[in-house]
Structure formats: C-alpha cells, structure tokens
N, C-alpha and C positions, 0 to 999 in steps of 0.2 A: 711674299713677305708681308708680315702683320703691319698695319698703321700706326706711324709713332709721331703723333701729333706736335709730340714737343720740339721734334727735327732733332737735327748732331747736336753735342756737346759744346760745338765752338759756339753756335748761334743762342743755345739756350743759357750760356748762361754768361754775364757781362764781364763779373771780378772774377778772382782764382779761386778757386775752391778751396775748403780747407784739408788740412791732411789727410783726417780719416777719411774724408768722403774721397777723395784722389786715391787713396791706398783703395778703398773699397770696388771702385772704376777699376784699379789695377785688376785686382783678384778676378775680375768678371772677366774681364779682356783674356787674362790668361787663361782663365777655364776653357774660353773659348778657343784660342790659340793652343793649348794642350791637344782639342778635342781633333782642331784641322791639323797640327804636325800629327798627330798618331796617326790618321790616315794617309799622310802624303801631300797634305795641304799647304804651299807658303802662300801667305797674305799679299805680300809685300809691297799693301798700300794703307798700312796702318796712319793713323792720322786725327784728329779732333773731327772732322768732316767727316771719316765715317765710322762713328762713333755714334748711335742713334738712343737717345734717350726716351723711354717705356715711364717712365716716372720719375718724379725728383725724391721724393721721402715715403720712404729712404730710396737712395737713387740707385735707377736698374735698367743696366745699358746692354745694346747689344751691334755685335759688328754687322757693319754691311756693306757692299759695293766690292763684288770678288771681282771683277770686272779685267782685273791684271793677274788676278791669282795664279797659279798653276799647282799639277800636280805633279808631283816627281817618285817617280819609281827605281827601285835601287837596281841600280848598273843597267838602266835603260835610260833615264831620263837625267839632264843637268839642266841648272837656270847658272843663265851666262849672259838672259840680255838686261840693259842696262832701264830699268822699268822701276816708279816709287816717286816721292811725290818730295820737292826740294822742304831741307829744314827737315823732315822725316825721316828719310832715306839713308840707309846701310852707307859707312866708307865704301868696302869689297864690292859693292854694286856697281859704284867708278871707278875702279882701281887704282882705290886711295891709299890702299894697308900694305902690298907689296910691290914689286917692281914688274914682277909677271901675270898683274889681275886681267891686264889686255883679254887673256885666254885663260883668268882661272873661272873655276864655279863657283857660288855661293851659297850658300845653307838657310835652312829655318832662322837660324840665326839671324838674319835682317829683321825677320818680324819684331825679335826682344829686342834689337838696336831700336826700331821704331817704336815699339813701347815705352824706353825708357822717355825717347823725345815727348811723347804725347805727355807721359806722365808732368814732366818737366813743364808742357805749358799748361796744363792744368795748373799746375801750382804756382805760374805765374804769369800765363796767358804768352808766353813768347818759347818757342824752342829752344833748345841751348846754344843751336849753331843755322842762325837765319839762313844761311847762304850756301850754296855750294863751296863757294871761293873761304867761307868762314872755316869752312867743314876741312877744305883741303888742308888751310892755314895749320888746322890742329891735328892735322893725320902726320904733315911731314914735318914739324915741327912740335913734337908733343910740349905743352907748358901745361901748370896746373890746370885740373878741370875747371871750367870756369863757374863758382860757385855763389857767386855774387847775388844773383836773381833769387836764390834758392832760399838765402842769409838773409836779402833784402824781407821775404816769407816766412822768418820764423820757425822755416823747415828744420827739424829735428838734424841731428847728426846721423840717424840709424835712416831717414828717411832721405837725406842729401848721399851715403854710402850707397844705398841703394839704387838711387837711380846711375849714380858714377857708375857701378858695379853694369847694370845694363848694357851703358855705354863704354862699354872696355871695346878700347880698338879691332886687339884681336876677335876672333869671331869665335875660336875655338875656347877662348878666357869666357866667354860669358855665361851667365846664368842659364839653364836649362830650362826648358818649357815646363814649367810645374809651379802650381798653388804655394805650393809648399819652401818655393824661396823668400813666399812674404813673411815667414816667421823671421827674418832678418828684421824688418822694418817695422818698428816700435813707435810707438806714437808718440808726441812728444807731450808730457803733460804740463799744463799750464797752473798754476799758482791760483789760487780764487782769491777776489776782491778782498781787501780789508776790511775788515769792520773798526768804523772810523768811529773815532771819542769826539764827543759833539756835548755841549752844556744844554740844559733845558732854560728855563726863563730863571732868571734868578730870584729864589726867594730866601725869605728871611725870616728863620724862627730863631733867632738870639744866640743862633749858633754860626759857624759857618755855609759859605754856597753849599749848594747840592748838584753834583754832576750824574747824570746816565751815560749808557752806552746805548747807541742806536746805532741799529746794519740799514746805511744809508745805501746798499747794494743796487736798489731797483729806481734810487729816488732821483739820479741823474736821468735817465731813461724818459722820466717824466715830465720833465722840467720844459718848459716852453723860452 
C-alpha cells in the first residue's frame, strides 16, 4: 500500500468538513465500495479510521485496513459473524432488525450502513448512534432519525435525506452500491455577503451629504 502521510480522515482533520468536501469523500468511498461488492468484497469495517487521506485540495482518500473483510461467493459463502467497529456497525450484524438475526446472513449492505455513519461524522465529527445500546434503543423502538447534529451543520435537506436514506434499518431498503445515488444530494447553496451602504467622510459643497457603496466583504477578515 502507497504512503499517506496525512494518515485517516479522523486525525487529519479537527472540525467537520463542509458539505461538498463530505459529498466528495462520499463519492470516492463508494467507487471504491462498488469496485469490492462487484467482486464479492464486504468491507465491513468502514469507519473515519480507515479512511486514509492522499491529499486535502482537493481532497483524495482511499480505503484501507480489509483486515475483517471477506469474500463471499454465491450459494457457497455467508457472513453471519458478528465483526465491525461500535457507532459504525450495520443493526443485522447484531441482530437488531429482526427477531431471527441470531442465524440470519447479512449482505454488502453493512458497508452503505457504515457509510452513511462515516458520512454523518464527517459532517459533524460524532456518529449518529455512539453506542450499541443507542443503536439498539433505535432498531426496537424506531423514533425520528435523530437529525439534530446534521441542522446544528447547516446540512442541506437533500444532504441530511441522504444520509437517512443510508441508514434505513432495513437492509434490503437501502441504497445500492453505486456513484450514481449521489445525484440525490444537492448541495445546499449559500447566500453571499451583503454588500453594506457605509457613508464616506462627510463633505460639503452647498449641497447635500454624499453617500457611496462599499463591499466591506473581505474588510472584516482583516481587521485585528
């Protein structure tokens, strides 16, 4: 594996990232996660940790630590053991989603569950669901997604659906391994500064004051 100086995602960087660069971290992830389910690949220790950052601008990550991974083969191979990293980690992997997980299998699908988490603390440095016991709380008692960290972010609507959408309990509900479920998530566009009506000095030619417009834009910035 190549050297990536900057290390994971969690260590490099302190605050939350902003949207697009989180949507953009998305889109890599999943390319990558397309590339391992088409051959039989489940991750299923997706996570901020192993998330290895190549560069920040523009930012260009890449997974690593298969360490738990497996491959699975159709009608030879199931994953049933219970493997994934707490706060990250698929409900169906504990046998959170139904009452016969004891002995069922679980699908590629963990990995998109764990994406949407990652996603989620990128854009605001904490999981959606800290704990196992948080995770349980909301398998058997579904209440709204908890969207609060998301709103506290300024996270867009198309962008807080999205990662909901991820995390859909069911496993067979969610999104499929493909680039192309990012056309859902819109970025949310932001408004630009005012440009503020400010007076110059006032002077006096026998007429009335004289006001300008100045775009005090950059002059907060500066100001000591």
């Amino acid at each position: 594996m190549e050297y990536c100086p900057l290390g994971d995602i969690a260590n490099c960087y302190n605050n939350p990232l902003p949207e697009s660069v989180t949507r953009n971290v998305g889109r890599q992830v999943l390319e990558g996660l397309a590339k391992l389910h088409e051959i039989g690949i489940i991750h299923r220790d997706i996570k901020p940790q192993n998330i290895l950052v190549l560069q920040k601008d523009p930012i260009w990550v890449k997974i690593s630590d298969f360490g738990i991974s497996k491959r699975v083969l159709d009608g030879q191979t199931e994953l049933r053991t219970r493997a994934g990293t707490e706060g990250y980690v698929a409900p169906e992997v504990f046998g959170l989603v139904d009452d016969c997980a004891e002995s069922s299998a679980y699908t590629s699908a963990v990995d998109i569950w764990s994406l949407g988490c990652l996603l989620h603390y990128l854009l605001t440095k904490s999981p959606p669901f800290m704990t196992l016991a948080a995770l349980r709380d909301y398998c058997w008692d579904p209440m709204e997604f908890p969207e609060e960290f998301l709103i506290a972010e300024d996270v867009g609507d198309s962008g807080r659906k999205f990662i909901k959408d991820l995390l859909t309990l069911e496993p067979e509900n969610r999104p499929k391994t493909s680039v192309d479920i990012l056309s859902k998530w819109q970025i949310k566009k932001t408004a630009p500064k005012p440009t503020r009506r400010v007076p110059t000095e006032e002077s006096w030619d026998g007429s009335e004051e004289t006001f300008v417009h100045a775009d005090l834009t950059n002059l907060d910035d500066n100001m000591v």
